[in-house]
N, C-alpha and C positions, 0 to 999 in steps of 0.2 A: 453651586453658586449662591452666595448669598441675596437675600433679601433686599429690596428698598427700605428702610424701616422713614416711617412717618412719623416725627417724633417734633411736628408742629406748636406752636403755640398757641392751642384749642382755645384760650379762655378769650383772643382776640376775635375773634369772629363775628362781625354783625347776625343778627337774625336775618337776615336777608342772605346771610351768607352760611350759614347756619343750612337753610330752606335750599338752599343750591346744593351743599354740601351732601347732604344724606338725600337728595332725589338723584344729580348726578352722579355720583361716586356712589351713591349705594351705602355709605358708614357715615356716621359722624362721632366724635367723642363729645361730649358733656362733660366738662372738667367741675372736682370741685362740687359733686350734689350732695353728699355727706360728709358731714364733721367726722372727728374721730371718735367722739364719745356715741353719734350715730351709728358709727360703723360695729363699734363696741356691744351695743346693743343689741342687734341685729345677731351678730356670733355667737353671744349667750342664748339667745332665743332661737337657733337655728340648730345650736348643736346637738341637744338630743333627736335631733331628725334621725330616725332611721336611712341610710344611701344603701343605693344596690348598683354594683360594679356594672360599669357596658358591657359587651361579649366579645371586646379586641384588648380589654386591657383592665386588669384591678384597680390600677390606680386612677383609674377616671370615674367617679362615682357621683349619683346623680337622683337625687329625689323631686315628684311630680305633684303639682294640685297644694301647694302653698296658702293660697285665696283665704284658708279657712282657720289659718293659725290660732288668729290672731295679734294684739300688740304692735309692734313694730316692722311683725312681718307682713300682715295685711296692711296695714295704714301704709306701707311702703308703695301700695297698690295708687294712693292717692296724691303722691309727694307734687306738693305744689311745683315748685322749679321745672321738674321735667314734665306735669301736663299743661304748663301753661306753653312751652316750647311743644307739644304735642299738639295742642289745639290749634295753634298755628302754622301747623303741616297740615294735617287731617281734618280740620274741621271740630264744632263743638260737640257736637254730637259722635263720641269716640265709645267702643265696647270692649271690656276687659275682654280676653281671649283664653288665657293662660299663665300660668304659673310655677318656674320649674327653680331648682336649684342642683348646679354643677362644681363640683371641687374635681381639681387638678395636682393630684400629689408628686411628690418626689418621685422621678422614674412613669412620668404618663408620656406614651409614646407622640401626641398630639391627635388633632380633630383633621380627619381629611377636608379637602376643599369639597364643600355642598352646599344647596339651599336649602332654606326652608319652605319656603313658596312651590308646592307642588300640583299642580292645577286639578289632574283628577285623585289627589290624595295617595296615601302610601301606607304600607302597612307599618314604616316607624311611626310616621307623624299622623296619622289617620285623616278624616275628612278635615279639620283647623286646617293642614296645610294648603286646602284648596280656596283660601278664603285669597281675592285676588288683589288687595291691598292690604298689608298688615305690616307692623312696625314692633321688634323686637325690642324692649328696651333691658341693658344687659349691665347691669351692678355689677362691679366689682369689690368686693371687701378687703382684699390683697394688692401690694403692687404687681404689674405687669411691666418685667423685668425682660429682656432678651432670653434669659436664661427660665425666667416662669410664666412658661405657658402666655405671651403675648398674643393677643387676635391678631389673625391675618385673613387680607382679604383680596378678591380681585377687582380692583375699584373698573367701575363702571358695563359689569358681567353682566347685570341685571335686563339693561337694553340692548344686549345683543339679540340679533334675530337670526342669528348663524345656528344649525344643527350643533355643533360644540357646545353650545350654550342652554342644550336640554336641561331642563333644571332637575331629571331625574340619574344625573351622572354626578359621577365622584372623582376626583384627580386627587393623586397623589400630594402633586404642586405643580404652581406655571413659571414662568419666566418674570410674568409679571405682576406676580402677588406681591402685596405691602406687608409690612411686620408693623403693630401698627400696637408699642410700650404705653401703659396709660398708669397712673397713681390708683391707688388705693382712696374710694371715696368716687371716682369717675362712673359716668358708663358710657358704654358703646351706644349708638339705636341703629339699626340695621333695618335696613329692606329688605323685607322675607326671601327675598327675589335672587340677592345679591348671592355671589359664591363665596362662601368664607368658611373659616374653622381654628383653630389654634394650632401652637408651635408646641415643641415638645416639653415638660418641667424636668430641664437639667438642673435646677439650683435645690434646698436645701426647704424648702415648705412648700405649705401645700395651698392653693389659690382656688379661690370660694367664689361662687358666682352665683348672682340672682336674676333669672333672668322673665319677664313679667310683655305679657303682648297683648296687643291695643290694636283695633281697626276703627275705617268712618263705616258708620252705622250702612251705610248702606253694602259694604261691601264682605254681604254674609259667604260664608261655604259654601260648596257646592250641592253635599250632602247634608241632612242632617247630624246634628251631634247634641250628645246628651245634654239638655238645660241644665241651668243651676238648683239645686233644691233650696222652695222657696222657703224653708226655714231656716236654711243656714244664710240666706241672701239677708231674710228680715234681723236676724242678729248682727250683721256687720257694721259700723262706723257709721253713721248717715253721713258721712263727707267720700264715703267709699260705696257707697250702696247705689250712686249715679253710674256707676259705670258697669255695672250689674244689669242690664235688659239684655233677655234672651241669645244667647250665642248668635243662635239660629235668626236673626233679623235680616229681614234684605229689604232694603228702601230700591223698588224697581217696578217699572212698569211694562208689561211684554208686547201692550197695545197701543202702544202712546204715539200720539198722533204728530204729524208732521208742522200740525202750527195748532197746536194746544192751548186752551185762554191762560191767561194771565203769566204768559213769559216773562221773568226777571230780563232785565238790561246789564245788569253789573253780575260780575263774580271774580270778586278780589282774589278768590284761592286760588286763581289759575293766572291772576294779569302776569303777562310776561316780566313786568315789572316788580314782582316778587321778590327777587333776590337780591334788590336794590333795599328792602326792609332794615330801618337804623338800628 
């Protein structure tokens, strides 16, 4: 059976519709955040990366811990367009998380449907996945063609509360997954939560991916995970070194009392009103 494929025009979207978009359904696309001489960029600076193959497939190849490149590959950590659309999901206070790079060659069998969001962690994604709001944001440098390697996803998996919907299960595919073609320059952002993965690359190159994760400050791991070392942190960009506090932060309180002084009245990040945003 084929696919739904969603092949919308992403670039109408209110921000209000935007904020609906990737909490309900779990995906949004961001059409259009690099030029092509950005994208250009970024592929000369990427390509002597060393990749190491997954263990289902060669041609799925995939390097980790990016953050420290430099150039265009960290400053990509900062890209205005999509934190300014971040901070208005998450909140101001957002924490870098991660930093991976994925290519997709000729003959990759695809990405099964999974999350990233794992509550008590895992031994691919370790303790990060147990961070309990996180927000993947996922460059593409290639188009995503039907034929190379498009994401796909099962919109709205994330708030099931059905057994099905363990987030440490894998499907082949469902019935109701979206095929979900984006340009070259776009990116996906994802709910860690969400079940997704890629389609197979029957076409003729190979599709490059960056994908860079971001939570609100409060909503640390469950475990600890190794901090940043603070002298590659003091070397970075000072437009990128904001988003560099401690992995490990968790804004919470275990004791907090049932009428605490000085309660706020407002909080626009949650008004129902939200997805009404011009």
């Amino acid at each position: 059976m084929q696919p739904k494929v969603d092949n919308r025009d992403w670039s109408s979207l209110s921000l209000g519709q935007r904020i609906q978009q990737i909490e309900v359904e779990g995906f949004l696309v961001l059409p259009d955040l690099l030029a092509p001489d950005h994208i250009a960029r970024l592929k000369s600076e990427i390509a002597p990366i060393k990749t190491t193959p997954v263990d289902y497939s060669i041609q799925q190849r995939g390097a980790r811990n990016l953050q420290f490149r430099g150039g265009g590959v960290t400053e990509l950590i900062a890209h205005r367009p999509t934190i300014e659309f971040l901070k208005a999901l998450l909140g101001d206070e957002m924490i870098f998380m991660g930093y991976s790079m994925a290519i997709s060659e000729p003959g990759h069998p695809g990405i099964s449907l999974h999350t990233d969001g794992q509550p008590y962690g895992s031994n691919l994604f370790g303790s990060l996945s147990s961070c309990p709001v996180l927000v993947r944001v996922l460059y593409y440098l290639d188009n995503l063609t039907p034929q190379v390697s498009p994401f796909r996803c099962v919109p709205r998996s994330h708030l099931s509360m059905h057994a099905d919907a363990n987030p440490y299960l894998r499907f082949e595919s469902h019935p109701e997954e979206l095929m979900v073609p984006v340009k070259a320059g776009s990116a996906v952002l994802i709910n860690h939560c969400v079940f997704h993965g890629n389609y197979p690359n029957t076409g003729d190159y190979a599709r490059t991916m960056l994908a860079i994760q971001y939570r609100p400050a409060w909503a640390g791991p469950q475990e600890p995970v190794e901090p940043w070392d603070p002298s590659k942190v003091a070397a970075l960009p000072q437009h990128v070194k904001p988003f560099f506090a401690d992995p490990n932060t968790r804004l919470w309180d275990f004791y907090g009392a049932n009428k605490p002084p000085n309660m706020a009245s407002q909080a626009p990040g949650m008004n129902p009103s939200r997805w009404q945003a011009p």
